[in-house]
MARRO-378868 format. One record per atom (N, C-alpha, C): atom name; x, y, z. Coordinates in Angstrom, 2 decimals, padded with zeros to 5 digits. Layout:
N
R atomo       x       y       z
R    CA       X       Y       Z
...
END
This chain:
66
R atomo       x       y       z
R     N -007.93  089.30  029.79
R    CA -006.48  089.34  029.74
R     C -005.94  089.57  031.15
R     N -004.66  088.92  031.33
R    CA -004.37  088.90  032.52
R     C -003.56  090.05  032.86
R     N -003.51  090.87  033.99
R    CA -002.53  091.87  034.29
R     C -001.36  091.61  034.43
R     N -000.45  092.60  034.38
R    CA  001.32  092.03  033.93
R     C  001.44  091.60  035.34
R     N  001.30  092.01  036.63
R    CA  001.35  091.07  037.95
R     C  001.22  089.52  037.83
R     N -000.01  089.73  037.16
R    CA -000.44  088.19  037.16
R     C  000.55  087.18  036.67
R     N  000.61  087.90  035.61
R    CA  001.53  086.96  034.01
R     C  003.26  087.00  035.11
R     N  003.93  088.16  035.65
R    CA  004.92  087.40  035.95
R     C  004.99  086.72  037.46
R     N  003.55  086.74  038.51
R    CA  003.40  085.70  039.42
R     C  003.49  084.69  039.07
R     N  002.72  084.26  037.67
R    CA  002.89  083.12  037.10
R     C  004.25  082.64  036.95
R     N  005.28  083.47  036.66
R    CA  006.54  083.20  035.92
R     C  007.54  082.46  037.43
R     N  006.37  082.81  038.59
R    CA  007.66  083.08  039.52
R     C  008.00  084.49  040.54
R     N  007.11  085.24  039.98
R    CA  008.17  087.06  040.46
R     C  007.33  087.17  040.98
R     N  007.95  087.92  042.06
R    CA  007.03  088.77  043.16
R     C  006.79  090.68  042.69
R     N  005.96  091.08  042.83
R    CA  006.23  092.87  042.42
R     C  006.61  093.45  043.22
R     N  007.44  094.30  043.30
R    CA  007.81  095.35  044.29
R     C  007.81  096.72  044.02
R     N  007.49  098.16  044.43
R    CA  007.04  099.12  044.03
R     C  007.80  100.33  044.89
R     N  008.64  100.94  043.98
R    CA  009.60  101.67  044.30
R     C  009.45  103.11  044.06
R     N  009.76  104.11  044.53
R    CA  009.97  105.87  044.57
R     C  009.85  105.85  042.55
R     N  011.00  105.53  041.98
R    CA  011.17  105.64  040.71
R     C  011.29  104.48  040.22
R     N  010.48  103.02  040.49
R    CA  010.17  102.14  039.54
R     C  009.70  101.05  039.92
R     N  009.32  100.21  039.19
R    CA  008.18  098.80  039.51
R     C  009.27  097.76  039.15
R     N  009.36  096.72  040.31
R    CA  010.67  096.06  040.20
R     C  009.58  094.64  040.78
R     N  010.46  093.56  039.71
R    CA  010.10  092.14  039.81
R     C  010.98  091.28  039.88
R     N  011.06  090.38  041.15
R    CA  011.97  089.18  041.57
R     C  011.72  087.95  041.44
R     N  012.20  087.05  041.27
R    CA  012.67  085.72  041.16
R     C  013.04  085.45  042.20
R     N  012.82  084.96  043.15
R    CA  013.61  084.49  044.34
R     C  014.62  083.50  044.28
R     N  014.04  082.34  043.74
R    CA  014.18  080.98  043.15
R     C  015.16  081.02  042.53
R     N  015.49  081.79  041.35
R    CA  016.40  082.03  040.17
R     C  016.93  083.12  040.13
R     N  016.64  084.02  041.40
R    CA  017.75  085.40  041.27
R     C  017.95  085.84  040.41
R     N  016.35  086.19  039.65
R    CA  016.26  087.17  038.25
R     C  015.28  088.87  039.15
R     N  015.89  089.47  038.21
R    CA  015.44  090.67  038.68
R     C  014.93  091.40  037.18
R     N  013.74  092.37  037.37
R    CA  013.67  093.49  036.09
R     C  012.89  094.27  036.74
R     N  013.26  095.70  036.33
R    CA  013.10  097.03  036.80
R     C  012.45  097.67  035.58
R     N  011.43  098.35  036.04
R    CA  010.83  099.48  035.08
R     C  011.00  101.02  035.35
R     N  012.23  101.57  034.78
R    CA  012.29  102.90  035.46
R     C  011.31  103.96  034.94
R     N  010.62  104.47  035.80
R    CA  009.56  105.37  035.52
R     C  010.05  106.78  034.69
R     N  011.14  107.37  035.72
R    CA  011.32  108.56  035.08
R     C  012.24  108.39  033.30
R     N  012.77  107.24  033.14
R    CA  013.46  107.18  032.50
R     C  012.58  106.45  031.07
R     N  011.94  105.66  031.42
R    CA  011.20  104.68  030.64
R     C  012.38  103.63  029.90
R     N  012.64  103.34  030.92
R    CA  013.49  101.91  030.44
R     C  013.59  100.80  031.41
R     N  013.85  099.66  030.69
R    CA  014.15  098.60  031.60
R     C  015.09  097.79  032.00
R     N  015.29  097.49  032.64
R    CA  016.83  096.39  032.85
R     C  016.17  095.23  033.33
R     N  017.23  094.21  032.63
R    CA  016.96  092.88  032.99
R     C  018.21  092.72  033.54
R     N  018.27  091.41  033.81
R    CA  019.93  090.89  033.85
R     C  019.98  089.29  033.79
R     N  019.04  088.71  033.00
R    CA  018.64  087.33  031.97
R     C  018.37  087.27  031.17
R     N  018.73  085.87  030.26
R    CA  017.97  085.76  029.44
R     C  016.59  085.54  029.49
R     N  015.68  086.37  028.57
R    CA  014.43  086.00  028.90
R     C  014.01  084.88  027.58
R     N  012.65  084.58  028.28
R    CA  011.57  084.06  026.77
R     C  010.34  084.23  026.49
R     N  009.57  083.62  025.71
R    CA  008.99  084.87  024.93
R     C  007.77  085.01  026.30
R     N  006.95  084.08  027.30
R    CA  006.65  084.40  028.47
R     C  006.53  085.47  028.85
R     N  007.67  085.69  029.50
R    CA  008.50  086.99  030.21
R     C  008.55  088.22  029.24
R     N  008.63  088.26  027.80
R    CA  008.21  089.41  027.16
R     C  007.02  089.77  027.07
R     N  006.12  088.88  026.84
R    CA  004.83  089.03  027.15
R     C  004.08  090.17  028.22
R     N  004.94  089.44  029.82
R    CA  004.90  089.96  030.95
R     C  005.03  091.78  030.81
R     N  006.28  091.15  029.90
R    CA  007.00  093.09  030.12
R     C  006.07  094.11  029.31
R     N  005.99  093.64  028.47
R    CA  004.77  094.20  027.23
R     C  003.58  094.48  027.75
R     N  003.18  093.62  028.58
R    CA  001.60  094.29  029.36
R     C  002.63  095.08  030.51
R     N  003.44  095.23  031.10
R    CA  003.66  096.41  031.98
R     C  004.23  097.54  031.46
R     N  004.43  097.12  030.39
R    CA  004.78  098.46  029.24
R     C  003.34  099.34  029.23
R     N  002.78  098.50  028.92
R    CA  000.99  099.08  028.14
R     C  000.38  099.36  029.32
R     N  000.83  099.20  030.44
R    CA -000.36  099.51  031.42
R     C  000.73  100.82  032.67
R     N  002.03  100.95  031.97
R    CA  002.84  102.05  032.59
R     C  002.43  103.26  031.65
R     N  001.59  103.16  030.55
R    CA  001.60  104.27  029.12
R     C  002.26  104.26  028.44
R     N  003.83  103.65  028.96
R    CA  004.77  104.07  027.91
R     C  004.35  103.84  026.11
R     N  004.63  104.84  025.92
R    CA  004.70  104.25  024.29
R     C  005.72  105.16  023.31
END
């Protein structure tokens, strides 16, 4: 199985790794999503599909959250 890096390199996104969260860009399409650590939530600001949930779901599972 592929790591959630992988799955949204694939999509396009680059990772970026922040004080309080793991943040993924779109350059191309000027999509952004944030994983806030202390908070355990995420923001998008697209529509996604099912791909990209995929993506989020393995960085869910591999942040612990549950």
């Amino acid at each position: 199985m592929k790591s959630a890096r992988e799955m949204f390199e694939d999509l396009g996104f680059e990772q970026e790794f922040h004080i309080a969260c793991v943040k993924y860009y779109n350059k191309e399409k000027d999509r952004y999503i944030w994983f806030f650590q202390d908070t355990k939530t995420i923001e998008i600001i697209f529509d996604i599909d099912m791909k990209v949930l995929q993506a989020i779901n393995q960085q869910v599972n591999e942040l612990g959250w549950k």
